[in-house]
Each structure stands twice: as structure tokens, then as C-alpha cells.
N, CA, C and O atoms as a Tinker XYZ file with bonds, in Angstrom:
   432  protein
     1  N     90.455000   97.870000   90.270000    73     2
     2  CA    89.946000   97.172000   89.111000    64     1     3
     3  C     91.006000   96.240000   88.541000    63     2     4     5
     4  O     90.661000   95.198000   87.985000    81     3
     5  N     92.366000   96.604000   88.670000    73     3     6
     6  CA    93.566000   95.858000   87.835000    64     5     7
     7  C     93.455000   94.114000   88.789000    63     6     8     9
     8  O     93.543000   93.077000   88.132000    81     7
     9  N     93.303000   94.083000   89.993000    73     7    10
    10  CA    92.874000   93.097000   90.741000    64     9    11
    11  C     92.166000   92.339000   90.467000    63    10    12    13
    12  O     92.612000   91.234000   90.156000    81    11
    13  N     90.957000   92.537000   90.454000    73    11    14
    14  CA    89.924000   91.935000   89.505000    64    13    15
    15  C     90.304000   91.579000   88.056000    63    14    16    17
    16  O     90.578000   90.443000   87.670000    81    15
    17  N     90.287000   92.580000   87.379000    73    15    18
    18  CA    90.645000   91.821000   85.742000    64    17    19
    19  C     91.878000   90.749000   86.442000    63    18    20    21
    20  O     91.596000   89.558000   86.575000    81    19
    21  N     92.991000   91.175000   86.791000    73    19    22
    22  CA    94.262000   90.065000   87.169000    64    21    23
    23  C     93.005000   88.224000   87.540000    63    22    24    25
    24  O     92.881000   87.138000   86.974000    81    23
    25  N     92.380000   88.911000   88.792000    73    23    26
    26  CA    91.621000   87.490000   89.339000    64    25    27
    27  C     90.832000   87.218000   89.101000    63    26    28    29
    28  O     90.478000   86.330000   89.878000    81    27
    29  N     90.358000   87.347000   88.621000    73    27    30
    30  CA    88.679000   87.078000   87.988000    64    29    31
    31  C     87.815000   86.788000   89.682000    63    30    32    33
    32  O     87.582000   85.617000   89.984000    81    31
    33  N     87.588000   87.416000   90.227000    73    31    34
    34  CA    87.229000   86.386000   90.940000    64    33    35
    35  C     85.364000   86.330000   90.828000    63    34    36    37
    36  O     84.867000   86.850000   89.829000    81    35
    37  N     84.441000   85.701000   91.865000    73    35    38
    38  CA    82.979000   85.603000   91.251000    64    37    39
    39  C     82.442000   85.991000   92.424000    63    38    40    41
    40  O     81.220000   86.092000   92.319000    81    39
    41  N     82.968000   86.325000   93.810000    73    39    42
    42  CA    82.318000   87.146000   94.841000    64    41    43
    43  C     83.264000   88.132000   95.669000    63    42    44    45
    44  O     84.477000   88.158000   95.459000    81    43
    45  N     82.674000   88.899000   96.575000    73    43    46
    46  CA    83.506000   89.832000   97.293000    64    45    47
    47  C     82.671000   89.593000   98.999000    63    46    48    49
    48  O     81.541000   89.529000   99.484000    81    47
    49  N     83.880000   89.538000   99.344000    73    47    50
    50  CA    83.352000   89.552000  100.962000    64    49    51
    51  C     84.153000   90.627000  101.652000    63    50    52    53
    52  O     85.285000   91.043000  101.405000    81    51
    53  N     83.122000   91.036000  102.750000    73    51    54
    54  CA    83.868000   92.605000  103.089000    64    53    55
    55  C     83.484000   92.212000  104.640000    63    54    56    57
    56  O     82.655000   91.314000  104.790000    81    55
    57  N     84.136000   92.940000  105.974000    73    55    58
    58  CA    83.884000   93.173000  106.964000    64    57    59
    59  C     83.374000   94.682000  107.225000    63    58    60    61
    60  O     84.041000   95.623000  106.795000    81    59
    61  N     82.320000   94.865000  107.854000    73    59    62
    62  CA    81.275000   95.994000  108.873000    64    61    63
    63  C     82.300000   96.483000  109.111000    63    62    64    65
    64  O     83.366000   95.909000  109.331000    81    63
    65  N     82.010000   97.927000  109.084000    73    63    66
    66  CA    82.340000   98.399000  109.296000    64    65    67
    67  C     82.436000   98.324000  110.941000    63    66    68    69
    68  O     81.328000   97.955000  111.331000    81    67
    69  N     83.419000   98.549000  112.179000    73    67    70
    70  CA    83.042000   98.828000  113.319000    64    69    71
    71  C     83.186000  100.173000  114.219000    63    70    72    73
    72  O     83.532000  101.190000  113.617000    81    71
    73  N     82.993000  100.239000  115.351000    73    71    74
    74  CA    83.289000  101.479000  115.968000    64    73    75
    75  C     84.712000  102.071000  116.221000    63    74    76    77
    76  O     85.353000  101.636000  117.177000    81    75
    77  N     85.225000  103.009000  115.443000    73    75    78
    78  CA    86.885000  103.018000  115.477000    64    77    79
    79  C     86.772000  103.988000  116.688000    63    78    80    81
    80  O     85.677000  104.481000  116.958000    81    79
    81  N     87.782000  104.248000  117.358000    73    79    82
    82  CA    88.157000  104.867000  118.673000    64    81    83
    83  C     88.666000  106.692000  118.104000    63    82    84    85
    84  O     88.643000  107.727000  118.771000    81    83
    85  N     89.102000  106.464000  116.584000    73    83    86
    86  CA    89.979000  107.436000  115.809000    64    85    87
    87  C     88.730000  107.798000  114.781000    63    86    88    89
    88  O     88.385000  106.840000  114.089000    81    87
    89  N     87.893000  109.211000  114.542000    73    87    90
    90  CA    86.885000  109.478000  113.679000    64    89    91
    91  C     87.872000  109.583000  112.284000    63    90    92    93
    92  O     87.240000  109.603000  111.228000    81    91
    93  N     89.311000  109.649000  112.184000    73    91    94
    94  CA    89.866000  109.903000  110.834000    64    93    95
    95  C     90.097000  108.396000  110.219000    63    94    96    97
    96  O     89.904000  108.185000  109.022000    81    95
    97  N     90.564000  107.264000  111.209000    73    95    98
    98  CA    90.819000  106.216000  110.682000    64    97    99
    99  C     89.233000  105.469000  110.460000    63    98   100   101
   100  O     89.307000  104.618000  109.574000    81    99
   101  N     88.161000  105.562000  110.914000    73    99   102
   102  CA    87.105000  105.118000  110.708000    64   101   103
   103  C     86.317000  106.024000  109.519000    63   102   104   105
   104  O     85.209000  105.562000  109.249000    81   103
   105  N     86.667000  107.139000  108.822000    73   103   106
   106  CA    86.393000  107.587000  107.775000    64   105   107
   107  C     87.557000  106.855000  106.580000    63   106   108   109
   108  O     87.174000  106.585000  105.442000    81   107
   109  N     88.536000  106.678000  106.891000    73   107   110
   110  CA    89.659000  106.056000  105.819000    64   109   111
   111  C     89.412000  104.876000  105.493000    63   110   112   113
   112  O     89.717000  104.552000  104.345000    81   111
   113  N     88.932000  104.100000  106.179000    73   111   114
   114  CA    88.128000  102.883000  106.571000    64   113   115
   115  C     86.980000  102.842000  105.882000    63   114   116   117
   116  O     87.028000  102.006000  104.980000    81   115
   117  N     86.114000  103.338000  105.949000    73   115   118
   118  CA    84.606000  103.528000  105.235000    64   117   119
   119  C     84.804000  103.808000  103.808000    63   118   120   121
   120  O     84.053000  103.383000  102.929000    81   119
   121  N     86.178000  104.774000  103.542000    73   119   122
   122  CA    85.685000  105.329000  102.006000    64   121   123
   123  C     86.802000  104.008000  101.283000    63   122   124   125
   124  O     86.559000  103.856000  100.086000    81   123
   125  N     87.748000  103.232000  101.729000    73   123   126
   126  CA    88.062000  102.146000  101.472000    64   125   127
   127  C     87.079000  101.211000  100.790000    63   126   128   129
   128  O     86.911000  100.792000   99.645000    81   127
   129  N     86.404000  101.034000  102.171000    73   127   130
   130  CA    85.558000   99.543000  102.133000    64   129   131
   131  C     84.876000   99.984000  100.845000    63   130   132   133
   132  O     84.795000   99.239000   99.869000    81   131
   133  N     84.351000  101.322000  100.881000    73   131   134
   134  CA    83.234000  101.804000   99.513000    64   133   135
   135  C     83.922000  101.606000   98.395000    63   134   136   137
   136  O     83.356000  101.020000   97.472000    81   135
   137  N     85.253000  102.043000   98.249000    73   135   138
   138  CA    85.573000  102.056000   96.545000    64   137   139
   139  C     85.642000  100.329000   96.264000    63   138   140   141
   140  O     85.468000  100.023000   95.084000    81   139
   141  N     85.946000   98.841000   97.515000    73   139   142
   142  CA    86.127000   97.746000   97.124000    64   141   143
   143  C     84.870000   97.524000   96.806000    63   142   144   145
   144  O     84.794000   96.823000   95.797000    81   143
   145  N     83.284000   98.000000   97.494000    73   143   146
   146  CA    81.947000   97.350000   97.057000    64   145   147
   147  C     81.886000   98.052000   95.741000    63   146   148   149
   148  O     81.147000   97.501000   94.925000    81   147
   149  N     82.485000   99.134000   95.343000    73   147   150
   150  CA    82.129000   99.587000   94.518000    64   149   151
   151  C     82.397000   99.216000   93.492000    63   150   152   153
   152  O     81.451000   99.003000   92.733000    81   151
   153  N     83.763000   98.973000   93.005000    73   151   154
   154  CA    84.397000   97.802000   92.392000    64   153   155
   155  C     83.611000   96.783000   92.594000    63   154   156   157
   156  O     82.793000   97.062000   91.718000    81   155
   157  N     83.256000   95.925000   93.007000    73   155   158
   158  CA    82.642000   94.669000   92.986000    64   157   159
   159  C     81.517000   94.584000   92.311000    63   158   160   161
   160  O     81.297000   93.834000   91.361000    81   159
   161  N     80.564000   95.600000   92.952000    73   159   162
   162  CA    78.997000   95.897000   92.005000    64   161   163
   163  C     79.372000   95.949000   90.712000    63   162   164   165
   164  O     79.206000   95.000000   89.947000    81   163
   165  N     79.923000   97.094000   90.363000    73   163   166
   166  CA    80.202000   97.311000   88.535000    64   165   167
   167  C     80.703000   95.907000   88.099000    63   166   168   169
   168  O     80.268000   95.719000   86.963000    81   167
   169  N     81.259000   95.092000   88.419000    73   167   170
   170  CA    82.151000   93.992000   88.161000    64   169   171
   171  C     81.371000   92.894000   87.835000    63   170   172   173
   172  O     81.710000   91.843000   87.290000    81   171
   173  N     79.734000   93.444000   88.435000    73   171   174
   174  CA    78.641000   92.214000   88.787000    64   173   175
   175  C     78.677000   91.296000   89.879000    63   174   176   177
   176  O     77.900000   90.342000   89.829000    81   175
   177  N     79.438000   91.415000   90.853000    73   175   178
   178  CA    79.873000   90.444000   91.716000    64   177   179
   179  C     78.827000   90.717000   93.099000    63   178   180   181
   180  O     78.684000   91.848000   93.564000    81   179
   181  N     78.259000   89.724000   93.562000    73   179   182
   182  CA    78.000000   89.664000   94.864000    64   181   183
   183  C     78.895000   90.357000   95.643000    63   182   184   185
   184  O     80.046000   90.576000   95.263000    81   183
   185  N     78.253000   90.892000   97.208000    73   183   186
   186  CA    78.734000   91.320000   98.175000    64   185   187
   187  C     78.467000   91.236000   99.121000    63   186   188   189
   188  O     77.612000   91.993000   99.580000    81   187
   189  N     79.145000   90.149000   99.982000    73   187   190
   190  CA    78.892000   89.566000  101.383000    64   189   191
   191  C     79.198000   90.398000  102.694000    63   190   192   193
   192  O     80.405000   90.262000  102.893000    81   191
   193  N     78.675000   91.156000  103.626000    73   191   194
   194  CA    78.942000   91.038000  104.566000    64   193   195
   195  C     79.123000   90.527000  105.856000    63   194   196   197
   196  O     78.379000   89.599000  106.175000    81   195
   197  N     79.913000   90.910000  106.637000    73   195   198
   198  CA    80.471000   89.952000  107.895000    64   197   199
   199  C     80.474000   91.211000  108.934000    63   198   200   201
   200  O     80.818000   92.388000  108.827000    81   199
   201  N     79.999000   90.515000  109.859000    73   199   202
   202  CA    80.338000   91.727000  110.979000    64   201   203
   203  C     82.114000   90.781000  111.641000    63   202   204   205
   204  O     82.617000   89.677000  111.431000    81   203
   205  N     82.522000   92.066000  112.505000    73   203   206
   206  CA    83.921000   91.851000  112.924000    64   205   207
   207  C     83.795000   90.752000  113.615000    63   206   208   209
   208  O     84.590000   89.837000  113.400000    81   207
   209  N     82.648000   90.590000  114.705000    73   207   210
   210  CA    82.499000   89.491000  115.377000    64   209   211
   211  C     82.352000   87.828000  114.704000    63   210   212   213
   212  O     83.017000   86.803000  114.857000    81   211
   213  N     81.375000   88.104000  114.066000    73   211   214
   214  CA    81.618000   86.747000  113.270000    64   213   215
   215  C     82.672000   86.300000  112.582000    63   214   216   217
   216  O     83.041000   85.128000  112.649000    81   215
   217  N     83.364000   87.377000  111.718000    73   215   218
   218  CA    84.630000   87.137000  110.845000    64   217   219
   219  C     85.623000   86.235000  112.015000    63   218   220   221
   220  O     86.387000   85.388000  111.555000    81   219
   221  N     85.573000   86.451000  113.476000    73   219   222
   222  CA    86.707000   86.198000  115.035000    64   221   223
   223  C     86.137000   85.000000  115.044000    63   222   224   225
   224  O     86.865000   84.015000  114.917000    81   223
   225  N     84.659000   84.835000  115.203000    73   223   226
   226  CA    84.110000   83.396000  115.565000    64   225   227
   227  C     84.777000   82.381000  114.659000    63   226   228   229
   228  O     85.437000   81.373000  114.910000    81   227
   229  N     84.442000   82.898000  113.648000    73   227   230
   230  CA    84.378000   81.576000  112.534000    64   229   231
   231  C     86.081000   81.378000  112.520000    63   230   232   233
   232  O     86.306000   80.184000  112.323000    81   231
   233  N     87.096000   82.000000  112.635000    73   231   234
   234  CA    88.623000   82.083000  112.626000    64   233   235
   235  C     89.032000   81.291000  113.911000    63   234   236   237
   236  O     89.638000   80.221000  113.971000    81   235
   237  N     88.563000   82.062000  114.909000    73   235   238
   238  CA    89.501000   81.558000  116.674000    64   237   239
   239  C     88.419000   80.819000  117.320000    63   238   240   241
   240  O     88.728000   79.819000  117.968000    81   239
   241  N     86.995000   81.226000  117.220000    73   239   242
   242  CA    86.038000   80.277000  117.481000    64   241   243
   243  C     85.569000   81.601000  118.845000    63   242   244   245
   244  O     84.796000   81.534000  119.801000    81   243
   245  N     86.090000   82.244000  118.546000    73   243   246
   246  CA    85.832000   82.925000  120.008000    64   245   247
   247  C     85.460000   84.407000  119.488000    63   246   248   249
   248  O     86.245000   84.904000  118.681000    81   247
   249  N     84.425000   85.092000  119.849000    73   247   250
   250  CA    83.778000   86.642000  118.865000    64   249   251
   251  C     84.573000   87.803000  119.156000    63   250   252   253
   252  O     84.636000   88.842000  118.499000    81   251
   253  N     85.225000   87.475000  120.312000    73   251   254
   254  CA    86.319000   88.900000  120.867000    64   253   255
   255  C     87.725000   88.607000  121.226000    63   254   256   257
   256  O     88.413000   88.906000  122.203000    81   255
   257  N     87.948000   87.927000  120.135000    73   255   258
   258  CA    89.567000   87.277000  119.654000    64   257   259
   259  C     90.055000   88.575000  119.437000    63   258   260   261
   260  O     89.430000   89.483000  118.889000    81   259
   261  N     91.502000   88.643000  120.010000    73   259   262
   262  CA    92.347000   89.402000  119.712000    64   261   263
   263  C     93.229000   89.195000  118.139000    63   262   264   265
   264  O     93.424000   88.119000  117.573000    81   263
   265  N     93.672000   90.578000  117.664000    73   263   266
   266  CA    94.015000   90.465000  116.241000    64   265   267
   267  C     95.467000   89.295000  116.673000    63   266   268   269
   268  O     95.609000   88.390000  115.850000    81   267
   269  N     96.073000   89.297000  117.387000    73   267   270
   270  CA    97.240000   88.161000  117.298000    64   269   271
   271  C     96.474000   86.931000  117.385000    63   270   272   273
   272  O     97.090000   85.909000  117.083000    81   271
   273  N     95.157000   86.805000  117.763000    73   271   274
   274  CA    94.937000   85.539000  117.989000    64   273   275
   275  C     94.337000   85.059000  116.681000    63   274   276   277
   276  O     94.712000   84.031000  116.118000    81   275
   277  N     93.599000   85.681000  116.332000    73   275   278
   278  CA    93.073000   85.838000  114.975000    64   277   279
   279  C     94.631000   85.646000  113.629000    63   278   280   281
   280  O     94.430000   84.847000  112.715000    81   279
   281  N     95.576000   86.162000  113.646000    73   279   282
   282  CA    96.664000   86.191000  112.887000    64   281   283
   283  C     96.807000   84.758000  113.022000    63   282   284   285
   284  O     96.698000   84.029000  112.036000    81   283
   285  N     97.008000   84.378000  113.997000    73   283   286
   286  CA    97.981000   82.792000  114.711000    64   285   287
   287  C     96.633000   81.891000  114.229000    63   286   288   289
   288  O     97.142000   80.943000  113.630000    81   287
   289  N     95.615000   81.769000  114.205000    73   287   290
   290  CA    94.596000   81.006000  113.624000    64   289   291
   291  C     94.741000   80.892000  112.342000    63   290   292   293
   292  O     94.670000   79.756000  111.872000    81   291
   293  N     94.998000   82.120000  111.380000    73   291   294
   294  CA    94.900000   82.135000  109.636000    64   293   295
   295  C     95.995000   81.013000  109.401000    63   294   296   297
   296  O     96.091000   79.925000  108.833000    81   295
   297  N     96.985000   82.127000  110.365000    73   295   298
   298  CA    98.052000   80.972000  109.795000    64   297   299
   299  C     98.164000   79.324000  110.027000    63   298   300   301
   300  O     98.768000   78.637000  109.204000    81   299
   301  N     97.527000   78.731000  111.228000    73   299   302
   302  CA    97.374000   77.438000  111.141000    64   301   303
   303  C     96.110000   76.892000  110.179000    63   302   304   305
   304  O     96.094000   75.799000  109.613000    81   303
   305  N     95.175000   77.794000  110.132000    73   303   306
   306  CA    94.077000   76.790000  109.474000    64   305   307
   307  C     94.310000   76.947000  107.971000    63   306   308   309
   308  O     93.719000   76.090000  107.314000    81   307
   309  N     95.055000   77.865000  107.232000    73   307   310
   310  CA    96.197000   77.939000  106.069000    64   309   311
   311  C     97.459000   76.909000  105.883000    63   310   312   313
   312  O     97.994000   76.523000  104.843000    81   311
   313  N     97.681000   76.671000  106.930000    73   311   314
   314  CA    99.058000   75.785000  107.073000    64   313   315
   315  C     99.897000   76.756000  106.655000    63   314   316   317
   316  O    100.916000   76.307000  106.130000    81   315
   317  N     99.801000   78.259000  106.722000    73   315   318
   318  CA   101.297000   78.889000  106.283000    64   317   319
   319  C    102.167000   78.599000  106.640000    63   318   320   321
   320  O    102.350000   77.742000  107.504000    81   319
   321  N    103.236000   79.451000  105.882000    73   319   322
   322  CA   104.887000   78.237000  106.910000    64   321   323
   323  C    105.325000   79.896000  107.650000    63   322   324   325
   324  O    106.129000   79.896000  108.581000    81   323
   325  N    104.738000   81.222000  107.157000    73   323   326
   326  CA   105.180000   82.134000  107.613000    64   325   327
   327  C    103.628000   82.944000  108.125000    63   326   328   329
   328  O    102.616000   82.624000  107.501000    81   327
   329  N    103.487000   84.160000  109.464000    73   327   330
   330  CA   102.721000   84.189000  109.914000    64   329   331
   331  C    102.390000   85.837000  108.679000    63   330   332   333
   332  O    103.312000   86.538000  108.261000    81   331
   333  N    100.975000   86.063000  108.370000    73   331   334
   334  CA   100.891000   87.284000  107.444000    64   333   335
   335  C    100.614000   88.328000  108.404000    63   334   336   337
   336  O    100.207000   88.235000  109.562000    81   335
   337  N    100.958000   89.502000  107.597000    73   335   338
   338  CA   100.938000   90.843000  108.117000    64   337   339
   339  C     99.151000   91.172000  109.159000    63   338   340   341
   340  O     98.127000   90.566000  108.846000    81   339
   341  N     99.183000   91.904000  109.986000    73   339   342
   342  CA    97.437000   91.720000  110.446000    64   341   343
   343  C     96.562000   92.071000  109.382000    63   342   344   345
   344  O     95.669000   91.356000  108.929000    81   343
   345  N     96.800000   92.951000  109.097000    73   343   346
   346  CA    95.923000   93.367000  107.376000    64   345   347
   347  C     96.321000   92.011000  106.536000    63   346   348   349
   348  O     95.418000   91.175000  106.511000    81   347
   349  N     96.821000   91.867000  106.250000    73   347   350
   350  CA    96.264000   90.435000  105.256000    64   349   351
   351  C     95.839000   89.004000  106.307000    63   350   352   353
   352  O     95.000000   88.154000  106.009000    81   351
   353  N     96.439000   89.027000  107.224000    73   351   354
   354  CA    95.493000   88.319000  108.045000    64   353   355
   355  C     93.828000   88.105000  108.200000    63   354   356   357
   356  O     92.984000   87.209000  108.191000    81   355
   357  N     93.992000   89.958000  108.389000    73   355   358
   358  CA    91.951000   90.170000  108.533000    64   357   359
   359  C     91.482000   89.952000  107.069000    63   358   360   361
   360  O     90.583000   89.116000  106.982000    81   359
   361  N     91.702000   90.258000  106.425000    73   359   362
   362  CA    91.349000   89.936000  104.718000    64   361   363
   363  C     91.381000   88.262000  104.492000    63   362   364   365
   364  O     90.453000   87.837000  103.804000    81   363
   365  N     91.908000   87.721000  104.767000    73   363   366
   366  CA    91.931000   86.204000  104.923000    64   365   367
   367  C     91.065000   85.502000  106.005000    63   366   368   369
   368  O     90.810000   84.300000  105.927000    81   367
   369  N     90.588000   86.350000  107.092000    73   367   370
   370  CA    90.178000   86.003000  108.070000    64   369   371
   371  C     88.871000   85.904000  107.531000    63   370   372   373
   372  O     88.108000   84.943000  107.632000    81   371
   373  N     88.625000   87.274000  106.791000    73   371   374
   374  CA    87.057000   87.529000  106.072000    64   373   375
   375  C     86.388000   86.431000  104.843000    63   374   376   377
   376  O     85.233000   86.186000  104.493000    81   375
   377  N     87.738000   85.929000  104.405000    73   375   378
   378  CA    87.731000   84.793000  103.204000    64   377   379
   379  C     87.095000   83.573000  103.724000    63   378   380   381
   380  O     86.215000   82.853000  103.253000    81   379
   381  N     87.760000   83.527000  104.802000    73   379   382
   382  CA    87.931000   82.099000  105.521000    64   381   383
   383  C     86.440000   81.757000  106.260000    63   382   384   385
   384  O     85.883000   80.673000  106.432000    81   383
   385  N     85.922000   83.486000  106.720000    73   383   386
   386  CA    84.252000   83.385000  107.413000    64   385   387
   387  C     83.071000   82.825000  105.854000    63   386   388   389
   388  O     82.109000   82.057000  105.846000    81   387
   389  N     83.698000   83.595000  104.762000    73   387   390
   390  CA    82.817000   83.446000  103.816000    64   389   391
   391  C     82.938000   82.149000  103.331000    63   390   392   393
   392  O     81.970000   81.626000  102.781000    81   391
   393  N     83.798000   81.666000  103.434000    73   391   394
   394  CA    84.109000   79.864000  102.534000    64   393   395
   395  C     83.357000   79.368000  103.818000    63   394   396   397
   396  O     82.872000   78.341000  103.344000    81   395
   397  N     82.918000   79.396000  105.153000    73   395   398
   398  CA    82.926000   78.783000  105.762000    64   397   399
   399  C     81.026000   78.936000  105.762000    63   398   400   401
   400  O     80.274000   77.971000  105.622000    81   399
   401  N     80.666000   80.088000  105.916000    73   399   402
   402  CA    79.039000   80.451000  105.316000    64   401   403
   403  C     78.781000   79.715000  104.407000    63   402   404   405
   404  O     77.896000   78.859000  104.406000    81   403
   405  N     79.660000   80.017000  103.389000    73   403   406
   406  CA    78.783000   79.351000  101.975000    64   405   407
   407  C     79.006000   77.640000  101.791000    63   406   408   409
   408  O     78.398000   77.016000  100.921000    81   407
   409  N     79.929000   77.018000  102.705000    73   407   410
   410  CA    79.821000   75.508000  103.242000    64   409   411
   411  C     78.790000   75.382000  103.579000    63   410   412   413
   412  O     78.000000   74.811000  102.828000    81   411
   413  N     78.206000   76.044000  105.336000    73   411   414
   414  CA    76.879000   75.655000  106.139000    64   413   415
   415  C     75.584000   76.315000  105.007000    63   414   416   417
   416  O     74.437000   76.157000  105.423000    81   415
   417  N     75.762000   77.131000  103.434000    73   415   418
   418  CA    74.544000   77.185000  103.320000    64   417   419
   419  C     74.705000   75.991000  102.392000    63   418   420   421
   420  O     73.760000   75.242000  102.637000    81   419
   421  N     75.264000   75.613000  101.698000    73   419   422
   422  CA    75.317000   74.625000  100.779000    64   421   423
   423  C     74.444000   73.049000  101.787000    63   422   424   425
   424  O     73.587000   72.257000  101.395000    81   423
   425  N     74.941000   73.126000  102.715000    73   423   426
   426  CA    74.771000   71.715000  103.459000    64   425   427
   427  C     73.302000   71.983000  103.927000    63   426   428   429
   428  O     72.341000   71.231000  103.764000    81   427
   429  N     73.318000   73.074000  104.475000    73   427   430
   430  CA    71.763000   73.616000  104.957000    64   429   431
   431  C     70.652000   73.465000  104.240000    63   430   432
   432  O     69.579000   73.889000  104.669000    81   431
């Protein structure tokens, strides 16, 4: 919540959950993603989902991009001058699918 009040922000975009290989990290994962929608609803905020595949398309252009390839994309289509951690990568990656949706619906 301190996030929110800090950013105000006016939507939330989240990535699907996918099939984890690990049943503990795909439960740590799930009850995550829940407390951010959860936060968001109370907040009033929309909540976009993305599956993993699309979040890769819309980033590397390619649906079964590897996370370095996906990293090395944020950072050029960002112009960072330094490359971000993979977790803030994929969180940016998810930003970057949703700015890029809500372009093609605007034009659509």
C-alpha cells in the first residue's frame, strides 16, 4: 500500500500466472501476485492481465524469449545506461506489454 499512496498510480498490470517446475515457488508466486491485485482492487484501480507469452512478444517480439533476452530488450527499448535485475526487468517487461495494449486499443 506505501507504494501506491508514494505513486499514485491509475492501473495495475500483472503477469499469469505460469506453470512453475517448483510447487513451493509457484505457491509464493500466486499468494504474491494476490496481495498486488489485492492492493490494486481496494485502491480502485484496474487490473490487467498478460499471459507470460505475450508480456515476451510484445518485449523481444518473439513468445519464447529467454529471460536474458527479454532483460537485453527492456534495457534497449528503455535506453537504460545499466542492464536491471531479471525481476525488475519482468515487471518492466509487463509495463512495457501494457503501454503497448493500451496504444493498439486507443488507435483501434
Amino acid at each position: 500500500m506505501q507504494v501506491i499512496d508514494q505513486h499514485q498510480p491509475d492501473v495495475t498490470a500483472v503477469e499469469d500466472l505460469f506453470v512453475a517446475h517448483n510447487p513451493r515457488s509457484a505457491l509464493k508466486l500466486g499468494q504474491a501476485r494476490g496481495v498486488a491485485v489485492l492492493a490494486a482492487v481496494k485502491n480502485g484501480m484496474p487490473v490487467h492481465d498478460y499471459s507470460p507469452r505475450a508480456v515476451k512478444q510484445a518485449v523481444a517480439g518473439y513468445g519464447h524469449a529467454e529471460k536474458e533476452q527479454v532483460q537485453h530488450m527492456v534495457c534497449a527499448l528503455l535506453e537504460l545506461s545499466s542492464s536491471p535485475s531479471s525481476d525488475a526487468a519482468d515487471a518492466l517487461a509487463v509495463a512495457i506489454c501494457h503501454a503497448n495494449q493500451m496504444t493498439i486499443a486507443a488507435v483501434g
